[in-house]
C-alpha positions in Angstrom: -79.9 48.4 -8.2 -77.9 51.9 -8.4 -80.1 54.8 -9.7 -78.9 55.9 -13.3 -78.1 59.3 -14.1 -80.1 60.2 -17.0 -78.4 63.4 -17.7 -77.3 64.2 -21.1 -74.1 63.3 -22.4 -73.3 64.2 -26.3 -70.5 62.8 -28.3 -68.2 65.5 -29.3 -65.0 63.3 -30.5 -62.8 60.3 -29.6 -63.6 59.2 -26.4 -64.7 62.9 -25.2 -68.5 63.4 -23.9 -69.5 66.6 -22.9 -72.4 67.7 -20.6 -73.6 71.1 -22.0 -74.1 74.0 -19.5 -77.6 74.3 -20.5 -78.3 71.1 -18.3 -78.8 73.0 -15.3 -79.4 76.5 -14.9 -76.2 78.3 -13.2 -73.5 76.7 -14.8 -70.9 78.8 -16.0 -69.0 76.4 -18.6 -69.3 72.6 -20.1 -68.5 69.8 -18.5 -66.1 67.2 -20.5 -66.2 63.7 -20.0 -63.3 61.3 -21.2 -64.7 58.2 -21.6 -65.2 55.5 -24.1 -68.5 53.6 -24.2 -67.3 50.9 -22.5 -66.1 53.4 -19.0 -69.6 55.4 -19.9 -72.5 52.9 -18.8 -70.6 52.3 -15.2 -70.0 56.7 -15.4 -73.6 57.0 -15.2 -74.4 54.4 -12.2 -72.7 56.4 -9.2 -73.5 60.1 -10.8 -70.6 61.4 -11.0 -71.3 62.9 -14.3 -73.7 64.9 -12.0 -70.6 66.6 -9.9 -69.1 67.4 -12.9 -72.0 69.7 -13.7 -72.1 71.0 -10.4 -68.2 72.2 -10.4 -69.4 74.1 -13.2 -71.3 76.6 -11.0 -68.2 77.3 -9.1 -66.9 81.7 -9.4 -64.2 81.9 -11.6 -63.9 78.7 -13.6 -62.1 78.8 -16.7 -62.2 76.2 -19.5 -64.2 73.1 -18.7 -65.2 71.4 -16.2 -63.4 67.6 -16.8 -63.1 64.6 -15.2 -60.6 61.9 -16.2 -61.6 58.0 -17.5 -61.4 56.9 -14.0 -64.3 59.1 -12.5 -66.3 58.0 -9.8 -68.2 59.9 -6.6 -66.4 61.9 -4.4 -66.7 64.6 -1.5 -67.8 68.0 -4.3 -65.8 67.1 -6.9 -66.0 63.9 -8.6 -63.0 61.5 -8.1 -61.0 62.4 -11.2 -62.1 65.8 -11.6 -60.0 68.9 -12.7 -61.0 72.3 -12.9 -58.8 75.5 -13.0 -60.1 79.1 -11.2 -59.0 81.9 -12.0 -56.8 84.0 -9.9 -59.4 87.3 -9.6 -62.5 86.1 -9.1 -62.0 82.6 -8.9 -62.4 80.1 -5.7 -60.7 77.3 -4.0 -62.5 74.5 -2.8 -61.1 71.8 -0.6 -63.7 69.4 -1.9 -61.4 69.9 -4.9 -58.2 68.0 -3.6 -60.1 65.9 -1.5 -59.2 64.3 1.7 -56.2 62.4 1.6 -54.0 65.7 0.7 -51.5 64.7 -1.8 -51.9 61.0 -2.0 -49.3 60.1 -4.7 -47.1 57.7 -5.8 -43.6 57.3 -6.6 -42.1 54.5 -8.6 -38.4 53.0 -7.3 -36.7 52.0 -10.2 -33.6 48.8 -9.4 -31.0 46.8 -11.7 -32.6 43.6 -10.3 -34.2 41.6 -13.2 -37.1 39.0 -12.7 -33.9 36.0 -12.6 -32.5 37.6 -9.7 -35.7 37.8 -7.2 -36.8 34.4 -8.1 -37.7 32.8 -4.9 -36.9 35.8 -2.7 -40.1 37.9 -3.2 -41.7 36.1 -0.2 -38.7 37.1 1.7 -38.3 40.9 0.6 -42.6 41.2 1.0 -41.8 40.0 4.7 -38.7 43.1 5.1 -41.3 45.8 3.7 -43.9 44.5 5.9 -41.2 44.2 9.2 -40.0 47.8 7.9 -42.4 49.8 6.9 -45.3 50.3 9.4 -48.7 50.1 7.3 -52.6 49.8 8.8 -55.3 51.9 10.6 -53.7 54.0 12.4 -50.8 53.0 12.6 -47.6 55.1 13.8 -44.7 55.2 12.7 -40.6 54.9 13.7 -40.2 58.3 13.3 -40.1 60.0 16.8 -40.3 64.0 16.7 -41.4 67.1 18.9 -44.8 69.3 17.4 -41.6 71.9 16.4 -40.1 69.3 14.1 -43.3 68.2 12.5 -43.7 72.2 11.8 -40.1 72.0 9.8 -41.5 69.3 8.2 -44.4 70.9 7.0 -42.7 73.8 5.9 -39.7 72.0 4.3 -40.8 69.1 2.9 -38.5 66.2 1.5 -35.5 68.9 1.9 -35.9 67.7 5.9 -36.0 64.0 5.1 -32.9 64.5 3.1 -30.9 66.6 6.3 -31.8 63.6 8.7 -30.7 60.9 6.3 -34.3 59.4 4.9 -32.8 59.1 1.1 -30.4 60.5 -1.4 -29.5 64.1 -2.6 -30.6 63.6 -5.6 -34.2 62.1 -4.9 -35.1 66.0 -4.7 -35.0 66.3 -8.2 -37.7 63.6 -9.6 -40.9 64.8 -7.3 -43.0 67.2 -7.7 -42.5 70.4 -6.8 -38.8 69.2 -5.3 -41.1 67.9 -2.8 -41.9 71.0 -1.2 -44.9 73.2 -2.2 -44.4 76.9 -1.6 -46.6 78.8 0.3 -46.9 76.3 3.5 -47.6 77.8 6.8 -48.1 75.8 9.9 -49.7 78.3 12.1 -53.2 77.7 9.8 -53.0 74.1 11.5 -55.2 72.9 14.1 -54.4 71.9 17.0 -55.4 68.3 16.4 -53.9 68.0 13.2 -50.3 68.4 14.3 -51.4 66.0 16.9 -52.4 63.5 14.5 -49.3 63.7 12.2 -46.2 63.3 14.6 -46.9 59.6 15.1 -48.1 58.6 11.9 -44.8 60.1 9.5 -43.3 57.0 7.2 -46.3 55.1 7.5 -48.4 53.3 5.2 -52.1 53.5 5.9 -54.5 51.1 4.9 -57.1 51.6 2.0 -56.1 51.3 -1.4 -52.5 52.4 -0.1 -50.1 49.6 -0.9 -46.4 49.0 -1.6 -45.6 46.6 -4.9 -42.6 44.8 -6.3 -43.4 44.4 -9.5 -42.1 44.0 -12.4 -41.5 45.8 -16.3 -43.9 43.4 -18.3 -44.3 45.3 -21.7 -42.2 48.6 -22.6 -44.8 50.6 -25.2 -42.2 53.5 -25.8 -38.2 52.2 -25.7 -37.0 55.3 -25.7 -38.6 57.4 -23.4 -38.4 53.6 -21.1 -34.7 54.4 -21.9 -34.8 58.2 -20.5 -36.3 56.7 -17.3 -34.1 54.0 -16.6 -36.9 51.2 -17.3 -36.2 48.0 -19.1 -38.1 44.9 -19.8 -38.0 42.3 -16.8 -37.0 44.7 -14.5 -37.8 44.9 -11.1 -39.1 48.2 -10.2 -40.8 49.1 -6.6 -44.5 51.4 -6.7 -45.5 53.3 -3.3 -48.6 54.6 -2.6 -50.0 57.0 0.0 -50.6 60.0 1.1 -50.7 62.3 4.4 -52.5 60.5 6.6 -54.5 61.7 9.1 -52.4 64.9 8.7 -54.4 65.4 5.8 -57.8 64.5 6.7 -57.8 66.7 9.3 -57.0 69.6 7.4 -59.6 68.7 4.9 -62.3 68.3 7.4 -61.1 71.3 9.9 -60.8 73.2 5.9 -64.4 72.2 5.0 -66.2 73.5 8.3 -64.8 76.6 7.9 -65.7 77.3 4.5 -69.0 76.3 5.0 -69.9 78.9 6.7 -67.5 81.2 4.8 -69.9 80.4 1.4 -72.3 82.8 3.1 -69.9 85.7 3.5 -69.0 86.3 0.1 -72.0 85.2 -1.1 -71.3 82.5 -3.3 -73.9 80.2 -4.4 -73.3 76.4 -4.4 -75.5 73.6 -5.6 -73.9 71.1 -3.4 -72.7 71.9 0.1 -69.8 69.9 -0.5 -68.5 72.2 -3.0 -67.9 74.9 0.1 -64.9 77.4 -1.2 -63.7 80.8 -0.9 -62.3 83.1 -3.1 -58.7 82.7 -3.9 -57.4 85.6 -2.8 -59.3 85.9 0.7 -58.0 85.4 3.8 -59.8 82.6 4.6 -58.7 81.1 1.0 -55.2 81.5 1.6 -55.3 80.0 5.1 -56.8 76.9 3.1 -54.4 76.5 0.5 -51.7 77.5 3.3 -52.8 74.4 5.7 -53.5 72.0 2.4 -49.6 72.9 0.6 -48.5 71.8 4.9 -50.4 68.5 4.5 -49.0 67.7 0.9 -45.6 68.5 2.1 -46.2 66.0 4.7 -47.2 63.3 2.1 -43.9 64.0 -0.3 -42.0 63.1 3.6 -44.5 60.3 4.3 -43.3 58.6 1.2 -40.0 59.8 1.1 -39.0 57.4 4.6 -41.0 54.8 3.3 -38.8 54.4 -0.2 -35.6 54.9 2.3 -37.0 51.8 4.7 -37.8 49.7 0.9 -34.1 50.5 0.1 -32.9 49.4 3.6 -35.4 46.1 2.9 -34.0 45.1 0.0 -30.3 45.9 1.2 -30.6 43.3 3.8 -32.7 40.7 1.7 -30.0 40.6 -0.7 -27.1 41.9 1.1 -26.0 44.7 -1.2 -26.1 48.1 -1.2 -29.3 50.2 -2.5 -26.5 52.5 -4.6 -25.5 48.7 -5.8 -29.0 48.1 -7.0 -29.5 51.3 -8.8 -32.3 51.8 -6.5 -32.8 55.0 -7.7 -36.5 57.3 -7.5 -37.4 57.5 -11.3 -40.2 60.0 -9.8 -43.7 61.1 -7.7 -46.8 62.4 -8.2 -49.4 63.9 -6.7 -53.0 63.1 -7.1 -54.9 65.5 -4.5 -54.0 68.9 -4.5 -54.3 72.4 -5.6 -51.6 74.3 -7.4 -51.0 78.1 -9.4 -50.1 77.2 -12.5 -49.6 79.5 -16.0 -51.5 77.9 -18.6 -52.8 79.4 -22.2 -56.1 80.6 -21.8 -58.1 82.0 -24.7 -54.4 82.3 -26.1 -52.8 84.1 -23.4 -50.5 82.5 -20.6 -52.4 83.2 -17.3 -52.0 82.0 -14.1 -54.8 80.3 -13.0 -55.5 77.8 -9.6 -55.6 74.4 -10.7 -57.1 71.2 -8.5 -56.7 67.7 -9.5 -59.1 65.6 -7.2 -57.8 62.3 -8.2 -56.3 62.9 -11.1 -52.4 63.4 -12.5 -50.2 66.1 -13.7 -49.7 65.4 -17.2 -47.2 68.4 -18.1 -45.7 68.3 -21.7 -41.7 67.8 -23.3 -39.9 71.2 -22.2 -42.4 72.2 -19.4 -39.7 74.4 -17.1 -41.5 72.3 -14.3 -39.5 69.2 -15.5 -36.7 67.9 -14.2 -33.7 68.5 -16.7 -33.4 64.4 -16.9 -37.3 64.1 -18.6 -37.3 67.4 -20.3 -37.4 65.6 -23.7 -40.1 63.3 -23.1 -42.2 65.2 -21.0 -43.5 64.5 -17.0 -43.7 60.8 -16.0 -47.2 59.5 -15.0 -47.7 57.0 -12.6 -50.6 54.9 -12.7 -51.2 52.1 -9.9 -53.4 49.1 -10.4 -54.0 47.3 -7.2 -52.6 43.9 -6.2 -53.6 41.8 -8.8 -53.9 44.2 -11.9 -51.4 45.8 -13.5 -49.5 49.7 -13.0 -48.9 52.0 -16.1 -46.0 54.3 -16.4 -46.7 57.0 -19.0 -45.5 60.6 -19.7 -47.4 63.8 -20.1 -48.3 65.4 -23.3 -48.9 68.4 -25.8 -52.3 67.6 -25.9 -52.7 67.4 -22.4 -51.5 71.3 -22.0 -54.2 72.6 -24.4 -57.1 70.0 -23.4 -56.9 69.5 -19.4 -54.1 71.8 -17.7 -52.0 69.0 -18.3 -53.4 66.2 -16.5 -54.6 63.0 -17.1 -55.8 59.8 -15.0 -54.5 58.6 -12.1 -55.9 54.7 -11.4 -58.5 52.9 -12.6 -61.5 54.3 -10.3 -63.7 52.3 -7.8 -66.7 50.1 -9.5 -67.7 48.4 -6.0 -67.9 50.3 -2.4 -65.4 49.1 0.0 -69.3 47.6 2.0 -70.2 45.6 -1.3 -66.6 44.7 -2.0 -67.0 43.0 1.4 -70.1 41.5 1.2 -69.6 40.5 -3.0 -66.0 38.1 -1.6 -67.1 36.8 2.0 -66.3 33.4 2.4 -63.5 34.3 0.1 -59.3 34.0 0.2 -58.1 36.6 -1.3 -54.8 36.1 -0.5 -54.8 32.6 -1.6 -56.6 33.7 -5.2 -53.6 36.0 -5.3 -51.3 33.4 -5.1 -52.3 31.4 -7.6 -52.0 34.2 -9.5 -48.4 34.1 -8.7 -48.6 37.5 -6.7 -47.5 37.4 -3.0 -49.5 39.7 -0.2 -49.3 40.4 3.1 -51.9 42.8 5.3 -52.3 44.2 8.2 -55.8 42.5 8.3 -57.8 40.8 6.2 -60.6 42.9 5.8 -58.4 45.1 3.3 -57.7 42.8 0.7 -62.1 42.0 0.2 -62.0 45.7 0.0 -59.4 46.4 -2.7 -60.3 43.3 -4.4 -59.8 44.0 -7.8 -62.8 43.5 -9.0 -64.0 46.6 -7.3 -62.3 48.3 -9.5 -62.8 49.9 -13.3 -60.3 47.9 -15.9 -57.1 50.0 -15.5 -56.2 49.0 -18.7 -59.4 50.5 -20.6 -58.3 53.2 -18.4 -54.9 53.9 -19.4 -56.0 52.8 -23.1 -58.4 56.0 -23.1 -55.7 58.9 -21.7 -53.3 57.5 -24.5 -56.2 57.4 -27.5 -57.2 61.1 -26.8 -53.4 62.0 -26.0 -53.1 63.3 -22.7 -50.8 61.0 -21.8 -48.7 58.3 -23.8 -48.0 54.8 -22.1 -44.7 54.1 -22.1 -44.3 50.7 -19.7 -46.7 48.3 -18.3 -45.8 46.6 -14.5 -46.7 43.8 -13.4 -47.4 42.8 -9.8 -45.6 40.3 -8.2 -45.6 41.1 -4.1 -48.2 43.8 -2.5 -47.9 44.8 1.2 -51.5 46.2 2.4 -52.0 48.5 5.2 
């Protein structure tokens, strides 16, 4: 029986719980919970609530310390946790974007509808699978010296683009054009640029996953319309991140500013909360080696959509410019960025790091492509395997209430250890089947693991970010063929 954190949690509004700084001595601002009572009860089994609290203590926050409806433990910072620094005396903490640098998704939009796949799913799972290279440690079919990797940290998707992986125009619906400033190889290790030039256009294993799925429910026709989505379509999610690129920043990042906590004398309550001030050397080597690792990523998934193209070109022998396989767009869900936000009602620039959590960013953001100023910045939420994905757009509310972010999945309930134990002797594959969903993995220990029971109710999820406003659903996808690392 997990130990329940008995911390105190007071209702302050719809679906908002805040822990007041007064619960432990040393913490700077509130924490802010978004929850409904349903999320709450499995909020307090894992204390995560608790990390919220201890972000609090961190130099320099400013506003509150939040976490997002899909909370759960993480290394510091909870899983779903956002808090912004300021740029003076604030501090940047890698425990704050987490491992897996810039694991994101991107959603592939098509002209296909649910008719014209019928029967060919099983084949066009079997082209991802034979194209795209997915497991532990797997490596991938890109081939390139340690001086190319360094261009593609540097240059990000712009690289991909140069050596064919994709279209011109793909640049324009990611983040940050798929390149975040400030990148600078020479604050890598060693080892990390070792671990990254095998691994580039490869899947991973995990929760990482590529779906076909298709547009079940359409909530908001004409931002749908804005985006390309209609109902029945066929629509393609990838998901993953910069491999072991990224962990090996994070972990060669966290050593470093463990002992760095000492030199500036900043006080932490958790070890794992080890930062540096923003503007110290030591903190712009970190966000230096972390803004290399999520360029990475953007590349990582960038091949992979050009290899789902090519697998769908030769399932049903058109072209992908003939199935309007077009990128509707990609997020990010680990990583720190300098953002202006409105602070005490001024516009100040401020360090912002979403640890499992999405950017959210209001209609007319200059940070939006031209093609979704209107409607604001597309959200993409995955479910995994047999649950459902969430497209959604960023709001108003989400610029005043959490530096424009919101959720980004539905959150672990069940360790990947009891997720095994809780389905031996099970089939998952088979269950998923039946289910009319199609899987194939590079072993089957993955699918007890991201069983989808071990997960929170994406849809109570998703429900909660569009109640309080800081994101509004727009379409709802269903699964209908996972490939699993």
């Amino acid at each position: 029986m997990r130990e329940v954190w008995q911390g105190p949690l007071e209702k302050i509004g719809d679906c908002r719980f805040k822990i007041p700084r007064s619960y432990k001595a040393g913490m700077k601002t509130d924490g802010l919970i978004f929850a409904d009572e349903r999320l709450l009860a499995k909020i307090r089994e894992d204390r995560a609530a608790d990390q919220v609290a201890n972000v609090a203590f961190l130099p320099g926050i400013v506003g509150l310390s939040l976490a997002m409806p899909d909370i759960h433990w993480g290394y510091g910072f909870p899983i779903g946790g956002v808090a912004a620094f300021d740029l003076s005396d604030g501090v940047i903490s890698p425990g704050g974007v987490g491992y897996d640098i810039n694991c994101g998704v991107r959603l592939l939009r098509t002209d296909l509808e649910f008719d014209d796949v019928t029967g060919k799913i099983e084949k066009l799972v079997h082209a991802l699978f034979s194209l795209v290279p997915s497991g532990v440690g797997s490596t991938g079919k890109i081939r390139i010296s340690d001086h190319e990797v360094r261009k593609v940290l540097v240059d990000g998707v712009q690289w991909a683009i140069e050596k064919g992986y994709g279209w011109p125009e793909d640049l324009d619906f990611i983040e940050e054009r798929g390149a975040l400033a400030g990148a600078d190889p020479s604050r890598l290790s060693a080892r990390a640029i070792e671990r990254g030039r095998p691994q580039l256009g490869t899947l991973g294993a995990g929760n990482h996953f590529l779906e076909i799925q298709v547009v079940e429910e359409i909530f908001d026709a004409s931002a749908a319309n804005v985006l390309g989505l209609f109902h029945n379509q066929i629509v393609v999610m990838i998901h993953t991140g910069s491999r072991g690129l990224g962990y090996q920043v994070c972990d060669d990042s966290v050593k470093m500013l463990g002992e760095v906590v000492k030199k500036y004398g900043i006080s932490v309550p958790d070890r794992q909360l080890a930062c540096a001030p923003i503007k110290s050397p030591e903190g712009r080597d970190y966000f230096a080696a972390m803004a290399c690792a999520a360029n990475y990523a953007w590349v990582n998934r960038q091949a992979i959509m050009h290899w789902v193209r090519e697998a769908f070109e030769k399932t049903l022998e058109k072209s992908a410019r003939a199935l309007g396989m077009s990128l509707v767009y990609d997020v990010a869900h680990n990583i720190a960025k300098f953002e202006f936000h409105e602070i005490e009602g001024k516009k100040v620039e401020v360090c912002v790091h979403r640890k499992g959590a999405t950017r959210a960013f209001g209609p007319g953001h200059p940070q939006i492509c031209q093609a979704y100023q209107d409607i604001g910045q597309p959200v993409l939420i995955p479910g995994d395997m047999g649950t459902h994905s969430y497209v959604l757009v960023g709001t108003e509310q989400a610029m005043k209430e959490t530096f424009g972010s919101t959720c980004h999945g539905a959150g672990r309930l069940l360790s990947r250890t009891e997720a095994i134990r809780r389905t031996k002797g099970r089939s998952i594959s088979n269950e998923l089947k039946a289910k009319g969903i199609y899987v194939l993995s590079a072993n089957d220990e993955t699918l007890h693991e991201e069983v989808p029971e071990a997960y929170k109710d994406v849809d109570v999820v998703v429900d909660v970010c569009h109640q309080v406003g800081i994101s509004k659903k727009v379409a709802k996808l269903r699964p209908l063929g996972v490939v699993k690392g």
